[in-house]
C-alpha positions in Angstrom: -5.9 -19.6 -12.4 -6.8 -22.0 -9.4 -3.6 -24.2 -10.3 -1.7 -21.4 -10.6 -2.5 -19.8 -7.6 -2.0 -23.5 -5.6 1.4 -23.5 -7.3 2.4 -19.8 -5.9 0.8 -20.4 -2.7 4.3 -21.0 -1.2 6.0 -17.9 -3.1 4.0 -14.8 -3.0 2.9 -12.5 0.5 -0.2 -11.0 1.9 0.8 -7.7 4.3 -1.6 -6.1 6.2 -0.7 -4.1 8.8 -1.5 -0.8 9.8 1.6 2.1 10.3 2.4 5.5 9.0 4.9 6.3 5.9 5.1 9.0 3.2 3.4 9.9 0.3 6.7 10.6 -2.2 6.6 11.8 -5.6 9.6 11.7 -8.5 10.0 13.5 -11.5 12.7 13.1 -14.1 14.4 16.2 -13.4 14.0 16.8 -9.1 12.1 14.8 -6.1 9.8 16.3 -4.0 9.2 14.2 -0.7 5.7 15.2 1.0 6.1 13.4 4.5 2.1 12.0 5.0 1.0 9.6 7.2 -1.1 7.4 4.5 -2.3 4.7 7.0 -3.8 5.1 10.8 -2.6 2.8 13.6 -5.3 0.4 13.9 -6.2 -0.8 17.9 -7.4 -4.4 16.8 -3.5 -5.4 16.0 -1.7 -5.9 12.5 -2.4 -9.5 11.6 -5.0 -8.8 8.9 -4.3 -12.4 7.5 -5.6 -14.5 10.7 -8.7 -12.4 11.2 -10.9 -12.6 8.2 -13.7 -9.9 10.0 -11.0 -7.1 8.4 -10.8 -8.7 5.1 -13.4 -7.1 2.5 -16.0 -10.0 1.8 -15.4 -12.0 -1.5 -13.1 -9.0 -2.6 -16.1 -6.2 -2.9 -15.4 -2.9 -1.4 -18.2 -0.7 -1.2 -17.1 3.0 -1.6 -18.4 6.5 -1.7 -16.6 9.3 -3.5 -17.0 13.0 -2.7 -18.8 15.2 -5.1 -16.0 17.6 -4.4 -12.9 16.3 -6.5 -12.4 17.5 -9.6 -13.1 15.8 -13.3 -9.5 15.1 -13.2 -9.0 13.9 -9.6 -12.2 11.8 -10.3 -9.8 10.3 -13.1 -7.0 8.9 -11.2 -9.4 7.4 -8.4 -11.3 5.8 -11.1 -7.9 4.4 -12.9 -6.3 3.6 -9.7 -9.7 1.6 -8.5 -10.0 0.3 -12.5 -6.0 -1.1 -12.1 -6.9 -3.4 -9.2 -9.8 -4.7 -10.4 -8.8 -5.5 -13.7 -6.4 -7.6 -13.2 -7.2 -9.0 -9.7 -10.8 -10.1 -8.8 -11.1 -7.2 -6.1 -14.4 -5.2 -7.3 -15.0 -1.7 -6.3 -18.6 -0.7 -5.9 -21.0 2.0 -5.4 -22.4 1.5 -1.9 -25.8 0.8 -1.8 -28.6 1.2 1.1 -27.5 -2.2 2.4 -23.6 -1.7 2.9 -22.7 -1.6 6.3 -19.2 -1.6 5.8 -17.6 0.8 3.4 -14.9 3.8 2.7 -15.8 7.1 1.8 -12.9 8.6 -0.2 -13.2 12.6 0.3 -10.6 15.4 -0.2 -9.3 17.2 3.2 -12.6 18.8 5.2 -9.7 21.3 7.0 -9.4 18.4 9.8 -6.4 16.6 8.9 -2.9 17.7 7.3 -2.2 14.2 6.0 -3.8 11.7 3.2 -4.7 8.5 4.8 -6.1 4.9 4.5 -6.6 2.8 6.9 -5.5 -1.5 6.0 -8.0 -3.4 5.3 -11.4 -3.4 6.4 -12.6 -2.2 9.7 -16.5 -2.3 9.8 -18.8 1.0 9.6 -17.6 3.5 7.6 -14.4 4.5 7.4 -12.8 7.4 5.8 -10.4 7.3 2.7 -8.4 11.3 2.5 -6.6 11.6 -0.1 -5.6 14.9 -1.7 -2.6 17.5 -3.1 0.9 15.2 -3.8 -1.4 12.0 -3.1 -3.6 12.7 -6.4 -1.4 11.1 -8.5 -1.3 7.6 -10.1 1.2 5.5 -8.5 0.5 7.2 -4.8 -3.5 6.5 -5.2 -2.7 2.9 -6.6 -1.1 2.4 -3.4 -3.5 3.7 -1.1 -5.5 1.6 -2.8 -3.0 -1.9 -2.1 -3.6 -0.4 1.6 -7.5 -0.1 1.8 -7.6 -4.0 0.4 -5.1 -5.2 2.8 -1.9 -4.9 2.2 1.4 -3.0 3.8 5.0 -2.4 2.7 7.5 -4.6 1.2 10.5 -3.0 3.5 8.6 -3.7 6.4 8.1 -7.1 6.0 9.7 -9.3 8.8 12.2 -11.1 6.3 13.7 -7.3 4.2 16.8 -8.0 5.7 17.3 -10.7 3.9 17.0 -8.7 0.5 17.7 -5.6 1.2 19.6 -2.9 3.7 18.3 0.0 5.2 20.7 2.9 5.6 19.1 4.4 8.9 22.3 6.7 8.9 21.0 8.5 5.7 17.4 8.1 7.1 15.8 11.5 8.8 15.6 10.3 12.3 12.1 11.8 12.5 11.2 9.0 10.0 13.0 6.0 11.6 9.6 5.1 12.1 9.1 4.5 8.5 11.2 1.8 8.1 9.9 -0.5 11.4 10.6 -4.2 10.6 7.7 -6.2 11.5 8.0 -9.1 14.0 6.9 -12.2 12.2 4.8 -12.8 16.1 3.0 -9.8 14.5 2.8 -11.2 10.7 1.7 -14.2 9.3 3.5 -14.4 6.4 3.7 -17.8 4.4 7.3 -18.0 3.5 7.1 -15.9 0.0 9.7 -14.1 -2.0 10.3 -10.3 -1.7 8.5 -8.2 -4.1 11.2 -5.5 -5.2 8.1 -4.5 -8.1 5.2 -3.9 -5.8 3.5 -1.3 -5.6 3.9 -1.4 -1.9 7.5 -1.1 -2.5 9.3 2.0 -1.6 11.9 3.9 -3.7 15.4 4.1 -2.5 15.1 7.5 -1.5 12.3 7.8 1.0 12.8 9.4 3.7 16.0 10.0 2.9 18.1 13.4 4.5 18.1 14.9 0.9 18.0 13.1 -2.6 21.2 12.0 -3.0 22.1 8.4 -4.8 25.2 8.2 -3.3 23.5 8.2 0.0 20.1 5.8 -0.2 17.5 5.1 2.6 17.8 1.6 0.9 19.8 -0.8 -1.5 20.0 -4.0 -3.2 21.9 -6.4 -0.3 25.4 -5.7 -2.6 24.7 -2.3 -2.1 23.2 -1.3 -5.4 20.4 0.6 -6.6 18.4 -0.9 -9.0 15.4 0.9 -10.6 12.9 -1.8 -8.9 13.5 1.2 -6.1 10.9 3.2 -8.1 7.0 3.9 -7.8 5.6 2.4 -10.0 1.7 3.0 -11.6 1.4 -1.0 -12.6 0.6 -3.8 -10.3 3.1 -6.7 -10.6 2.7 -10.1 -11.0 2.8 -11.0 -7.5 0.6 -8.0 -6.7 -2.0 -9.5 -8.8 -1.6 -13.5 -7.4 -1.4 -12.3 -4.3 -4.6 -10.3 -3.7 -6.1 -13.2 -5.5 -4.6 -15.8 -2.4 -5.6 -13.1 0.1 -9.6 -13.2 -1.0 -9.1 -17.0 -2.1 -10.1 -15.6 -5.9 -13.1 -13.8 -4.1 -15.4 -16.4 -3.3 
């Protein structure tokens, strides 16, 4: 794994930044497009990579869940948790009485209309809310990507290169959502687009209305390939990556 993670060192991308975008959900037959903000603007800046204080130490992210989901939201928070750290060396813990820094994962308390997660790790406690259209596999796998560190794939300061946003088919109330990163703002190391990230978008979001004719996003020849959609598995730069980003947790 360390030779193999030396090897990819020039090909795969840590994002951690902190912005707001949409919690979306698919189904075979219709879309339903729940507009959250899933990640708070963070004061300290978005260049998680060059400041190690807001990476989680040696990959261990102490957590504590509230005794108020369900048996079956308990479930996907459990998978979603289980799908990072068995395959990357990320581990997610109970806290304990010695945990300074942790998230507490909790349903909405009436205080907030949105799911969110912040990137990274700030210090203290911070909060985790995730609830409704966000209890679902693939939306808590990627609030999950954010709380260890990472951010979007079409916001990354090189998209253009791989792919086109249609801002004309974009609800201008969510222009927003598809901010491009200044690479000031992001050290990246020079490593290929991940169209089958988790932290990949579908074509559609944020679109007007669910049309494929009329994309938020395509392919740089203008096609849409079905790496546009959410998916519930990390992929294999998902995994290397978080693996480069905590140095293999040591």
């Amino acid at each position: 794994m360390d030779f193999l993670l030396i090897f990819l060192a020039c090909s795969l991308c840590i994002w951690a930044e902190v912005h707001a975008v949409p919690i979306i959900s698919e189904t075979e037959n219709k879309t339903t497009i729940n507009w959250k903000n899933d990640v708070v603007e963070d004061p300290k800046g978005r260049n998680f990579w060059t400041n190690p204080a807001q990476r989680w130490p040696k990959g261990r992210i102490p957590y504590v869940l509230s005794s108020e989901y369900s048996a079956a939201d308990v479930k996907i928070i459990m998978d979603a948790m289980h799908e990072w750290s068995s395959k990357t060396c990320v581990r997610f813990t109970p806290k304990t009485p010695s945990d300074t820094s942790y998230v507490e994962i909790t349903p909405n308390d009436g205080t907030s209309s949105y799911c969110y997660c912040h990137v990274g790790r700030r210090g203290g406690k911070q909060l985790m809310k995730m609830f409704g259209e966000c209890m679902r596999p693939a939306a808590m796998i990627h609030e999950f990507g954010h709380l260890i560190g990472f951010n979007h794939e079409h916001q990354r300061p090189d998209r253009s290169d791989y792919i086109t946003v249609h801002f004309g088919n974009i609800d201008p109330a969510f222009h927003f959502a598809f901010d491009q990163f200044d690479r000031r703002e992001v050290d990246a190391l020079k490593m290929p687009y991940d169209f089958n990230s988790v932290m990949q978008y579908p074509f559609f979001a944020f679109a007007k209305k669910y049309d494929k004719k009329r994309p938020s996003m395509t392919l740089k020849d203008g096609s849409i390939d079905a790496i546009f959609r959410e998916t519930e598995q990390l992929s294999q730069i998902d995994i290397l990556k978080t693996q480069l980003y905590f140095n293999n947790c040591r």
